[in-house]
C-alpha positions in Angstrom: 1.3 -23.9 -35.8 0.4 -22.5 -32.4 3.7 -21.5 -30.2 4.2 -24.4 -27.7 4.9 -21.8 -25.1 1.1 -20.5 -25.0 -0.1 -24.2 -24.4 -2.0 -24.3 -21.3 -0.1 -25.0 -18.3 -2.8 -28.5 -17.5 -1.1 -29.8 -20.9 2.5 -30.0 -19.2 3.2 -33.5 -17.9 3.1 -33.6 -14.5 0.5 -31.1 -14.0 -3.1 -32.0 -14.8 -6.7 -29.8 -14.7 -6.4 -29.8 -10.4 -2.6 -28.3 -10.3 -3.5 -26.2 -13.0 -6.4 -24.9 -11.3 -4.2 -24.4 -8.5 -1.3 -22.6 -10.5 -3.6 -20.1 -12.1 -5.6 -19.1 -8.9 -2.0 -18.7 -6.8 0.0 -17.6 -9.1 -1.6 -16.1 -12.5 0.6 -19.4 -14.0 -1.9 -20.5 -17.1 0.4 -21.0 -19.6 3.8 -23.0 -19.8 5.1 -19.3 -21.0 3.5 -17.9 -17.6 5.5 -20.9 -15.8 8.9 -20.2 -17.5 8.9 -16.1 -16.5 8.2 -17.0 -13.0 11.6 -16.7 -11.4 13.3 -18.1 -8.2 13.3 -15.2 -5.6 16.3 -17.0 -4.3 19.0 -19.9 -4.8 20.5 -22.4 -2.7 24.4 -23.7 -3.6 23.4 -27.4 -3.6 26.8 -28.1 -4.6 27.9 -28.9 -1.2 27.6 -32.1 1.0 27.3 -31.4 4.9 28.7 -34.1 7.3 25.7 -34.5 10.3 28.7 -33.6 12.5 29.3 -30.3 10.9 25.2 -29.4 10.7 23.7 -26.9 13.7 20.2 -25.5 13.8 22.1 -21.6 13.0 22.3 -22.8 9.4 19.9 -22.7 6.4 18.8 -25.3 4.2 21.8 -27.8 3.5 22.4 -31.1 2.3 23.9 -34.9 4.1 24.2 -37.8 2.2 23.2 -40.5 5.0 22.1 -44.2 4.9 18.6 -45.0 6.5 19.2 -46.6 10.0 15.9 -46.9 11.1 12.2 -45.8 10.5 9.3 -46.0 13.1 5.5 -44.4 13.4 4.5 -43.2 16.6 1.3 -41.3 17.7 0.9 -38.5 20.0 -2.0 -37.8 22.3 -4.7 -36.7 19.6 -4.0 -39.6 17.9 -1.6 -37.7 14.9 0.7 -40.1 13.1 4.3 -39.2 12.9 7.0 -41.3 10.9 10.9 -40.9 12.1 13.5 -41.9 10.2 17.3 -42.2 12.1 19.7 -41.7 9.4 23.8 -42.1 9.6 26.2 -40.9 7.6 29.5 -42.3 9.7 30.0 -39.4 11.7 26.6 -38.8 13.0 23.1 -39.8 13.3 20.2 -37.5 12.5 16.1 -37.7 12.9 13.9 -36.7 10.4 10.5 -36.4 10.9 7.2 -36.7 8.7 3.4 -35.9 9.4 2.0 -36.2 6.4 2.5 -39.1 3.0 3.4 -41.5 6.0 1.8 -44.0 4.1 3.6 -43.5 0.7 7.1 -42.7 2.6 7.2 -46.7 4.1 7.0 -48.2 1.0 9.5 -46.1 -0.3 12.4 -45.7 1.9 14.2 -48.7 2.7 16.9 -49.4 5.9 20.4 -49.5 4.7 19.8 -47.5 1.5 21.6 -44.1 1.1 20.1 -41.1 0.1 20.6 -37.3 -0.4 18.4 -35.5 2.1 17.6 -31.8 1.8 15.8 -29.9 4.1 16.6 -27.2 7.6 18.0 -28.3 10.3 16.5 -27.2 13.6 17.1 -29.2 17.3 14.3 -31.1 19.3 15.7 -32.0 22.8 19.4 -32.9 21.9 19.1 -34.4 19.2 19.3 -32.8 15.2 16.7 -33.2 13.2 14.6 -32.2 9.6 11.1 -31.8 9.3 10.0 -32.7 5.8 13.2 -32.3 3.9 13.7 -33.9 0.2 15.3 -37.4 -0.3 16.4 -38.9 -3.3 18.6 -42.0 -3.9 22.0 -41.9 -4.4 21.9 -44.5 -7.3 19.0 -42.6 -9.2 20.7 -39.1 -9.4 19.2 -36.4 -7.9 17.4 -33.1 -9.6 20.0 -30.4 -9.0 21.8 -32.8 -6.4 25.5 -31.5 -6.9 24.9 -29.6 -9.9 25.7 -26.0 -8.1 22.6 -23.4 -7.4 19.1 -24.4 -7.0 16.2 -22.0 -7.2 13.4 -21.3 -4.4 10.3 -20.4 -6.0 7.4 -18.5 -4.6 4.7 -20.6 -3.1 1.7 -20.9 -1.1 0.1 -23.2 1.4 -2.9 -23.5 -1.2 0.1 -24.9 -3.6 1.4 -27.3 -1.0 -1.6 -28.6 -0.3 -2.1 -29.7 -4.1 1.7 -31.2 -3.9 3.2 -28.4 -5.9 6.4 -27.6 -3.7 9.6 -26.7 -4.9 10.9 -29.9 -5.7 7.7 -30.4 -8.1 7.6 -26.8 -8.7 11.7 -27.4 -10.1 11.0 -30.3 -12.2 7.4 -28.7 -13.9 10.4 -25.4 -15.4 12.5 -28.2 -16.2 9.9 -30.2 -18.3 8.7 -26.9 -19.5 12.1 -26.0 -21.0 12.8 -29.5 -22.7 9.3 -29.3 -24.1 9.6 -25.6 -25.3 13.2 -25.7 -26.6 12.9 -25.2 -29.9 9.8 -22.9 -29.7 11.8 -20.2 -27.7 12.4 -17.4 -30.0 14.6 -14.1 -30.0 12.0 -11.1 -28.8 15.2 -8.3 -29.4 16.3 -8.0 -32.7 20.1 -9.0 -33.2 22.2 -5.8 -33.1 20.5 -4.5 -29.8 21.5 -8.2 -28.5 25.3 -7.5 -29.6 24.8 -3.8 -28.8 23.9 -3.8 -25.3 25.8 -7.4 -24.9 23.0 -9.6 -23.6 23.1 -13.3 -23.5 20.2 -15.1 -26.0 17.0 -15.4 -24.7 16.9 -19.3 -24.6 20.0 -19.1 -22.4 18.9 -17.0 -20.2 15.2 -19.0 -19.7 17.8 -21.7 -18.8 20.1 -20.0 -16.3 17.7 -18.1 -14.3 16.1 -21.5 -13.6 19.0 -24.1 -13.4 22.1 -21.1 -13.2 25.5 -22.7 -14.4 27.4 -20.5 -12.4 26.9 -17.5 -10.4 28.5 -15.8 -13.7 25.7 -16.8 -16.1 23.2 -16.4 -13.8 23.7 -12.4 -13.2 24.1 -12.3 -17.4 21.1 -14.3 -17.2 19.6 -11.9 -14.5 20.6 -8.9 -17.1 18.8 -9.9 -20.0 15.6 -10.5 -18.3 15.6 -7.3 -16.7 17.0 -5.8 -20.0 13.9 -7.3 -21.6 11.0 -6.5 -18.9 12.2 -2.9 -19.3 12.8 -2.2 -22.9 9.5 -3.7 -24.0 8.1 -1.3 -20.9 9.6 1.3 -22.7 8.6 0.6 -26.4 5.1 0.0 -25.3 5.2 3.1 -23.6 6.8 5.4 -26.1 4.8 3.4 -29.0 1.4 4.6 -27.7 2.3 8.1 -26.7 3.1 7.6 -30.5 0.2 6.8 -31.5 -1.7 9.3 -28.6 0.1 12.3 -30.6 -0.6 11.2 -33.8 -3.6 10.1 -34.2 -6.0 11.2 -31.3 -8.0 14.3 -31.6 -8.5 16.5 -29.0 -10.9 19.7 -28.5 -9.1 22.7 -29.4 -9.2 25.9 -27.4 -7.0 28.7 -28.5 -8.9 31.4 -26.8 -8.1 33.1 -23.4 -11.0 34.8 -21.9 -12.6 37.1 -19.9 -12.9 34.8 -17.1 -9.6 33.9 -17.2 -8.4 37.5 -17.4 -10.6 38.4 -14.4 -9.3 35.7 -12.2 -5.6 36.1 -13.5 -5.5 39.5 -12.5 -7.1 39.6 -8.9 -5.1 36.9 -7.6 -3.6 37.8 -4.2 -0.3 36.8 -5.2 2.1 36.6 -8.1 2.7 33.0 -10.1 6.0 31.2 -9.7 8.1 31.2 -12.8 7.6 27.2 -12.5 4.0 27.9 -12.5 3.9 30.0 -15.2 6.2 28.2 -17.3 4.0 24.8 -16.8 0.5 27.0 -17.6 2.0 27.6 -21.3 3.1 23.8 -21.4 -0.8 22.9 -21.2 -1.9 25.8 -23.4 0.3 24.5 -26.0 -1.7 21.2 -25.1 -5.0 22.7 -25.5 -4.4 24.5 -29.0 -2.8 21.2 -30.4 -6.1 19.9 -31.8 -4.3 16.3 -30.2 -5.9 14.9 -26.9 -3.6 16.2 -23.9 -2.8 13.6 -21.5 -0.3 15.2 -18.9 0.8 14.5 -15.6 1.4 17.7 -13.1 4.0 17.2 -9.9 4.6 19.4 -7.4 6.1 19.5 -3.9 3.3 20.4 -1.0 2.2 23.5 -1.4 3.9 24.2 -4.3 1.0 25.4 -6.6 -0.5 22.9 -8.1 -4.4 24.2 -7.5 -4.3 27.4 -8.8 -2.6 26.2 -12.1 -5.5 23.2 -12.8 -7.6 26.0 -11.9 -6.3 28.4 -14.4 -6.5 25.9 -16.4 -9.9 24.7 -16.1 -11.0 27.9 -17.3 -9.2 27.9 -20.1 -11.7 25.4 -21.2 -14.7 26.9 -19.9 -13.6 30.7 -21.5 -13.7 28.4 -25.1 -17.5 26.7 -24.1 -16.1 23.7 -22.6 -17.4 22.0 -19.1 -14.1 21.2 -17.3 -14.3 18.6 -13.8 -12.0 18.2 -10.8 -12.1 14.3 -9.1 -10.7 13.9 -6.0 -10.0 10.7 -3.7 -11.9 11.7 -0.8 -15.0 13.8 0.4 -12.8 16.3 2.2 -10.3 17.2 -0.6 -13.0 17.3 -2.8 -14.9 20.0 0.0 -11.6 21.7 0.1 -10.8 21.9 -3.9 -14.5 23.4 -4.4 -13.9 25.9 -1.4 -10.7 27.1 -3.6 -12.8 27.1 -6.2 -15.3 29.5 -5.3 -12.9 31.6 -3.7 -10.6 31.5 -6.5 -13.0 32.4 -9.3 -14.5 35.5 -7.0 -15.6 38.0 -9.6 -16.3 35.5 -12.4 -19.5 34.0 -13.9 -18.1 30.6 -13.3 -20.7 28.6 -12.2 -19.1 25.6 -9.7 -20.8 22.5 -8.2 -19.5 20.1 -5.8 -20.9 16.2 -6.4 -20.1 13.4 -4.0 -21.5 10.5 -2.1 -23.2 12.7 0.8 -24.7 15.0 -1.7 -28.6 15.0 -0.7 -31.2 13.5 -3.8 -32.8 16.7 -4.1 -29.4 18.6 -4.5 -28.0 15.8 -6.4 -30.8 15.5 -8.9 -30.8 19.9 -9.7 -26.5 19.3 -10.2 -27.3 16.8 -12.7 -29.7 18.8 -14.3 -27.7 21.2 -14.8 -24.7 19.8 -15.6 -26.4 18.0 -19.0 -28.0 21.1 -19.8 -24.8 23.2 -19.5 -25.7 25.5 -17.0 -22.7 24.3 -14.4 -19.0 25.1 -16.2 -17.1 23.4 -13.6 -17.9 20.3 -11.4 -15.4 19.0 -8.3 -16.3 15.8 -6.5 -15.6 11.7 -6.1 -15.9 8.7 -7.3 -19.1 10.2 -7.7 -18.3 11.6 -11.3 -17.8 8.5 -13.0 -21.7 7.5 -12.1 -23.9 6.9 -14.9 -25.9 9.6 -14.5 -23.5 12.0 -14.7 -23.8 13.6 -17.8 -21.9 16.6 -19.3 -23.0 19.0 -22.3 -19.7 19.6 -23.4 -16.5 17.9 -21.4 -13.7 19.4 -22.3 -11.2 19.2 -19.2 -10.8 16.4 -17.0 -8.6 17.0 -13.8 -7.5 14.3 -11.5 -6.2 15.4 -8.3 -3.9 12.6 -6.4 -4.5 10.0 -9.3 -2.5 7.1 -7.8 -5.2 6.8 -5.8 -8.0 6.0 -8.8 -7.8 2.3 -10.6 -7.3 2.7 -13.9 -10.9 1.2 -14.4 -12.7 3.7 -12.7 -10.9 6.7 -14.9 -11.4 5.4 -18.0 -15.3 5.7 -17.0 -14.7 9.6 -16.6 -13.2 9.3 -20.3 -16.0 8.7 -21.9 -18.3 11.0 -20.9 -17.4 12.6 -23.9 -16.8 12.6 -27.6 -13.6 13.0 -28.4 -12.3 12.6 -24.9 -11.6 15.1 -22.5 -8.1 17.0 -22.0 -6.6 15.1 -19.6 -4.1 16.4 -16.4 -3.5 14.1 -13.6 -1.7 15.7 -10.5 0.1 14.3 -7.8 1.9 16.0 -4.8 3.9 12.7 -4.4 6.7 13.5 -5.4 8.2 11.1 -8.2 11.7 10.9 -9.5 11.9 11.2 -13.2 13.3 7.7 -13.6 10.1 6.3 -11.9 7.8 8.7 -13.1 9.0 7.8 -16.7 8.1 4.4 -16.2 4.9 4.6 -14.5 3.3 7.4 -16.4 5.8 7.0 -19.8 2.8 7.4 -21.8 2.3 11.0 -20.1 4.2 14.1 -20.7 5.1 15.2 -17.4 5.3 18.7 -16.4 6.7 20.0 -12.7 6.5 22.9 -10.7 10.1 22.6 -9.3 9.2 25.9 -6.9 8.0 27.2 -3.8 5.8 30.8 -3.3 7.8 33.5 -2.1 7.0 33.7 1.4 6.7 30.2 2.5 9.6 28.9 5.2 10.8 25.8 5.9 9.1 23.9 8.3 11.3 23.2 11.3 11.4 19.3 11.7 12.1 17.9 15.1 12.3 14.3 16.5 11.3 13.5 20.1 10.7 10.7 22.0 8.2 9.6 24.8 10.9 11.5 27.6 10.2 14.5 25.7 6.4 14.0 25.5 5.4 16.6 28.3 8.1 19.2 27.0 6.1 18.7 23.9 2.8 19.6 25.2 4.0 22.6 26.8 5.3 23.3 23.6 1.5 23.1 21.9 0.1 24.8 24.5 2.5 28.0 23.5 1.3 27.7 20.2 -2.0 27.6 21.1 -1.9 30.8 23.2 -0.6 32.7 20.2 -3.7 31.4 18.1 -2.2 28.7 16.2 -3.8 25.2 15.9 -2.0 22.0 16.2 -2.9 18.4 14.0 -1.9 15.7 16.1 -1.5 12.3 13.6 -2.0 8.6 14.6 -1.0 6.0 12.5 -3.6 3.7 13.8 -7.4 3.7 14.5 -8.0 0.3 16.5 -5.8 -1.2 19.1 -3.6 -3.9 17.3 -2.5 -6.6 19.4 0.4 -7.2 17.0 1.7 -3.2 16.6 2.4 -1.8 20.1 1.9 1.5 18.7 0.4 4.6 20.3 -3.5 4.8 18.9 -5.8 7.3 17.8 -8.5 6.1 20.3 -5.9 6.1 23.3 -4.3 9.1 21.9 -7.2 11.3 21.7 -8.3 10.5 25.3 -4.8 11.3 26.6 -4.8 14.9 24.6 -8.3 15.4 26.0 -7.3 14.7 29.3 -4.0 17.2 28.8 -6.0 19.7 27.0 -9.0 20.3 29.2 -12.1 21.9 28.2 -13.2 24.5 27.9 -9.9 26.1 27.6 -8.6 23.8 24.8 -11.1 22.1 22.2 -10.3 19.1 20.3 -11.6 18.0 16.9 -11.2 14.2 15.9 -10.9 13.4 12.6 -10.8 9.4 10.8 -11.5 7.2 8.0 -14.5 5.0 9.9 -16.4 8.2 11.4 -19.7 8.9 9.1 -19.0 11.7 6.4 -21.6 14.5 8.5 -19.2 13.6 11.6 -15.7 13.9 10.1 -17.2 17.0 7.8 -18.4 18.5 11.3 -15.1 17.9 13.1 -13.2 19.0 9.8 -15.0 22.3 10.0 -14.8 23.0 13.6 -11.4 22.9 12.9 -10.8 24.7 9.8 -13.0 27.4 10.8 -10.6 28.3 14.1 -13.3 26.7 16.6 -11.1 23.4 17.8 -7.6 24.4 19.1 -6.5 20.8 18.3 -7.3 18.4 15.4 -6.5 14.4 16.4 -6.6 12.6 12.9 -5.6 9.6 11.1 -3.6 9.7 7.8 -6.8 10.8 6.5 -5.3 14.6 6.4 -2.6 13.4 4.5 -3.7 15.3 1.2 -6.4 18.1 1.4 -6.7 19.9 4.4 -5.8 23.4 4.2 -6.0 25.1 7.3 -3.1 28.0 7.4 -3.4 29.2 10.5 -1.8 25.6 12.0 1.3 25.9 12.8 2.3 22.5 14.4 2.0 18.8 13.1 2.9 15.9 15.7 3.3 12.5 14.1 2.8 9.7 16.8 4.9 6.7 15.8 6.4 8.1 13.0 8.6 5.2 12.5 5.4 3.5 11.1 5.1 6.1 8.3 7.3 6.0 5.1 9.4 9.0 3.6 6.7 10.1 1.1 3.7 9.4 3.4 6.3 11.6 6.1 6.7 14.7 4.0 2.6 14.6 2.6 1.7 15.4 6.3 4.2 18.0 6.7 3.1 19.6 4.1 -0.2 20.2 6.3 1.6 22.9 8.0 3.9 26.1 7.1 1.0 27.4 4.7 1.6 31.1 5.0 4.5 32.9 6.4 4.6 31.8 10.3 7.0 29.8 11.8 5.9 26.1 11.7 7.1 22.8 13.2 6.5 19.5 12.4 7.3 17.1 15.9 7.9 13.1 14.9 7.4 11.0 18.1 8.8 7.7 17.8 9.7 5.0 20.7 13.0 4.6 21.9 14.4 1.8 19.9 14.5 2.4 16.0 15.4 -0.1 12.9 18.2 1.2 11.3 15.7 2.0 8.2 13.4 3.9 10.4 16.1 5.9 12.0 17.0 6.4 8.7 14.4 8.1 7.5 13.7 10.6 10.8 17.5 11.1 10.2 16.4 12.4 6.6 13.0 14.4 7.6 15.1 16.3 9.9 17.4 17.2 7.5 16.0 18.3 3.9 12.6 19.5 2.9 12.9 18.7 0.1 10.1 16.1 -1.3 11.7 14.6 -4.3 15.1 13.8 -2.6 12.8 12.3 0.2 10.9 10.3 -2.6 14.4 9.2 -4.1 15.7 8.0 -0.9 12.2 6.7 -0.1 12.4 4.7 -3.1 16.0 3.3 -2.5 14.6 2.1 1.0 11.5 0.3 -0.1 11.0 0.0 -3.9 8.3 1.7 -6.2 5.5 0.6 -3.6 2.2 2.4 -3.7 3.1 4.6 -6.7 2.7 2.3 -9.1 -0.3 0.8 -6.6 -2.1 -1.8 -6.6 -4.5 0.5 -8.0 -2.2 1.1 -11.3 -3.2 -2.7 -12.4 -3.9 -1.7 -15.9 -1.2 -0.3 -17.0 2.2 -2.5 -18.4 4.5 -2.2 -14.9 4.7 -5.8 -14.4 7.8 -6.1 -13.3 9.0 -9.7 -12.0 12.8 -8.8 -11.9 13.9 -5.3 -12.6 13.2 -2.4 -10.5 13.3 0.7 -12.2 14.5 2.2 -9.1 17.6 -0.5 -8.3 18.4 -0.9 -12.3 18.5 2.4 -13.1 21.1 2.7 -15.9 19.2 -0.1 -17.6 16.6 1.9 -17.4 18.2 4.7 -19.1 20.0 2.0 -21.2 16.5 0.9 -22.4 14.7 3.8 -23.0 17.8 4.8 -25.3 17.2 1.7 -27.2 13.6 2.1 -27.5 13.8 5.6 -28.5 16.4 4.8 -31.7 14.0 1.9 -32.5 10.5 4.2 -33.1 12.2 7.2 -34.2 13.0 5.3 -37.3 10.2 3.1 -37.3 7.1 4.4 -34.9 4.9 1.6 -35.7 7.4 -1.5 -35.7 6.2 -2.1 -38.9 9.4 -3.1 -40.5 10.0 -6.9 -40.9 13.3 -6.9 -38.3 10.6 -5.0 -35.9 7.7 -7.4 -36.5 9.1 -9.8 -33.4 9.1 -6.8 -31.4 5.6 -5.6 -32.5 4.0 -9.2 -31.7 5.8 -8.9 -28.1 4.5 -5.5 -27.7 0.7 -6.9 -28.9 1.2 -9.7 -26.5 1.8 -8.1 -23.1 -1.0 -5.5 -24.1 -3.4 -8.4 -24.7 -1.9 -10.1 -21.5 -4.1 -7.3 -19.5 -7.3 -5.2 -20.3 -5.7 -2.6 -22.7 -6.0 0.9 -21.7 -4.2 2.9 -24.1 -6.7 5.9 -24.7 -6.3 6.9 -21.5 -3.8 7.5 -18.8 
């Protein structure tokens, strides 16, 4: 018999095929389990009775328990109805007001009755009043009336419009539990329940809903989040599992000549970190298992020349290897390293993206099926149709947060078996997160700089300081340095009163005349020949002065730039911060990074200039970065896909049940990898569940 939990949601009472329409579109609800793991996001103690004399606008939503004194419809001048009903509870009168269900309200309420009313109080002339609250009579009982904490849900307007607020919202869980009682089964197998002392499932359903206390609702707070993150964890770990034992992967024990030639006339010595992370993936590549590894690295720390080492690694053992970047101009400046870095080689290298000409395109592809092009770098471009490779054997993803997991899988199966996979990122990730996000990766970092490379000095300024600061980049200039100038903006907003790039670059152009200073501009609406022009009057030493958006934020290596002002920094976060940073201090010059923020800072954004000022350090800024906002755009939007779907733990906040979790997983597959064993088989159908809850991606990364 089918689990009542997986009924469809239009089957609960109270519901119906509209509302459940409704619940699916707004909130993914579709089944009365979907409705039970959709949490309040806050509670209200409901456990308290206001006098109308103690009640002022200052406070939230409270309750009164008043008799109706009067009720009366009035209209204003566009002819809207509006009902107003005078309530008194002895020590006080209040108003509250209606727009809407007038109709329906009349023949309900009746003068002299008492009721519980529920709602904000806010002022209107000089008198109190609530718009909309909830009433219920005294004599009938009231849901959650007296009865302690009551949960707010999320909602939309969409919702309220279909007359699913909270009230309705409250008693659909609560029918939804009564129905589902008995069909409310253990997920966690018994000793990890009495291990990690976690409150039974069904009791925690109940609590986070309709909380007790304030005492069962955090135990019933720390199961859930126990839960979300240990089956994160075992699904995880399970399929790396499965990755390592059962996938095949090309093998390529050989280092060649190519590799040799290149190795040997690099300008400049490997890190340790560097070399230690090149024998990780070697040991990869002579596995005969698919590699699927993520590389991190701080800006500038290296991350290029490894994946390029690497690449030809492949190619030295007649494999094709590709490089797919998020935008045009990383993808430009990974082939330019390219070229450059495989100097004396026969590598032949080929840069695909969205500008390439038909002709051009059309001779790439060619040669790519055939075999004749052993390394391709380019876009979104790659994962075309018509790309087809001869013999794919490495597949490198530079920045990969920034790729749905759609769009890589499509790269993936441009060959039989797949392609070794290594996904970088110069986002910095604490382990914590990273083993969360990318737990199905093995993660390998270079944890060091080049010799050679100095701190960039990090200073805050304000609009008082701003013609100091010019004379400043006019120094720089005169010793033959180049400045970037970031905006975080493009348009004028009337909402953000924010310095933008449009105003910005006519106030620099005006400051920095020509013909003594030239200025390059630089942002994500100008046409690709534009922004490549721009790009390469600057890179080429030819513009004094880049103005860009965040555009630059990853990819644009020009070392002779020794300054980076960030207008409005205060609209950037910690990560986003040290990425552009990075953009200077690439050889061994001085270099300065200016952030220009207004006058009056949130505490958060003081906070974090505070911080850039004082470490350079990219994974402590991530960590703090982390703290301050939550995971954010590194799981992304873009990571739908994968199993992070979190509704209550954060893996950055509940860290030790995190670590508690993974523990727990770990024990688990160590003894029994594929939860085959009958007290695992709950576990396993858990596991199966959330993977068929979303399109299943486990091949890939």
């Amino acid at each position: 018999m089918a689990n009542l939990l997986d009924r469809d949601i239009q089957f609960l009472p109270g519901t119906g095929p509209k509302r459940a329409a409704v619940l699916a579109k707004e909130m993914g609800i579709y089944t009365f389990r979907d409705l039970l793991h959709t949490f309040p996001y806050r509670y209200i103690d409901r456990s308290r009775i206001y006098s109308i004399s103690d009640a002022v606008p200052s406070m939230s939503m409270i309750q009164i328990r008043a008799r109706i004194f009067s009720c009366s419809i009035s209209e204003d001048g566009r002819h809207r109805k509006r009902l107003t009903v005078t309530v008194s509870d002895g020590t006080g009168k209040m108003e509250l007001v209606f727009f809407q269900g007038i109709k329906w309200l009349m023949e309900r309420l009746k003068p002299g009755k008492e009721y519980i009313i529920f709602g904000k109080v806010s002022e209107f002339g000089n008198s109190l009043n609530m718009v909309h609250p909830e009433m219920d009579p005294v004599n009938e009982g009231s849901l959650n009336t007296g009865t302690g904490l009551a949960g707010i849900y999320p909602s939309t307007e969409n919702m309220k419009k279909a007359g699913i607020g909270n009230k309705v919202f409250i008693k659909l869980v609560r029918a939804a539990l009564d129905i589902c009682c008995t069909d409310i089964r253990e997920t966690i197998p018994h000793k990890i329940i009495e291990a990690h002392s976690l409150m039974p499932l069904k009791d925690a359903l109940e609590n986070i809903h309709f909380p007790k206390s304030l005492h069962e609702l955090a135990k019933a707070t720390r199961r859930l989040k126990f839960e979300e993150l240990f089956f994160l964890q075992l699904a995880m770990l399970k399929q790396k599992y499965i990755r390592k034992s059962f996938s095949k992967g090309n093998v390529m024990p050989k280092v060649g000549e190519s590799f040799n030639i290149c190795y040997n006339s690099m300008p400049f010595p490997l890190t340790n970190a560097q070399k230690r992370v090149i024998k990780e993936i070697r040991n990869d590549l002579v596995s005969g298992k698919q590699m699927n590894r993520l590389l991190q690295g701080d800006v500038g720390s290296g991350k290029t020349a490894v994946s390029l080492l690497c690449a030809l690694l492949a190619i030295d053992n007649g494999f094709q290897a590709c490089l797919m970047a998020p935008t045009e101009v990383l993808a430009a400046q990974h082939y330019n390293s390219a070229i450059k870095f495989f100097g004396n080689s026969k590598v032949r290298t080929a840069l695909l993206t969205g500008s390439t000409k038909t002709k051009e395109r059309n001779h790439i592809l060619e040669e790519l099926e055939d075999g004749s092009i052993d390394m391709i770098i380019g876009t979104h471009a790659l994962i075309e149709e018509k790309v087809v490779f001869r013999r794919l054997g490495l597949a490198i993803i530079d920045e990969q947060h920034r790729f749905g997991v759609e769009q890589r899988s499509r790269l993936w199966a441009k060959s039989v078996p797949s392609p070794h996979i290594l996904v970088m990122t110069a986002t910095p990730i604490p382990r914590t997160l990273a083993m969360t996000i990318y737990g199905d990766l093995d993660v390998s970092v270079i944890d060091e700089m080049p010799p050679g490379r100095k701190p960039v000095k990090t200073i805050h300024s304000t609009e008082a300081d701003r013609q100091r600061m010019y004379a400043f980049l006019k120094s720089q200039i005169k010793e033959g340095r180049q400045v970037f100038i970031v905006y975080p903006l493009i348009k004028e907003s009337e909402k953000m009163d924010y310095k933008n790039l449009q105003e910005g670059y006519m106030n620099i152009i005006g400051e920095f005349k020509a013909p003594e200073y030239i200025t390059a501009v630089v942002h994500g609406k100008q046409k690709n020949e534009d922004k490549a022009y721009d790009m390469n009057l600057f890179a080429s030493g030819k513009a004094h002065i880049l103005v860009a958006t965040s555009v630059i934020e990853v990819g644009v290596d020009v070392p002779n730039a020794s300054v980076i002002v960030i207008e409005s920094a205060e609209r950037f976060g910690l990560s986003q911060l040290h990425q552009l940073r990075g953009r200077v201090g690439r050889d061994s010059d001085k270099s300065y990074c200016i952030l220009m923020t207004g006058n009056r800072l949130s505490k958060e954004a003081r906070q974090r200039i505070e911080l850039m000022c004082s470490t350079q350090d990219g994974f402590e800024l991530s960590e703090a970065d982390l703290k301050m906002r939550g995971p954010g755009d590194l799981e992304g939007t873009q990571q739908s896909g994968t199993l992070l779907d979190l509704k209550l733990a954060s893996p950055v906040k509940d860290n030790e049940l995190l670590r508690e979790t993974e523990k727990a997983a770990s024990e688990i597959l160590e003894k029994d990898p594929e939860l085959s064993e009958p007290e695992n088989r709950i576990m396993e159908e858990t596991v199966s569940r959330l993977r068929h809850c979303r399109t299943d991606y486990s091949e890939i990364s």
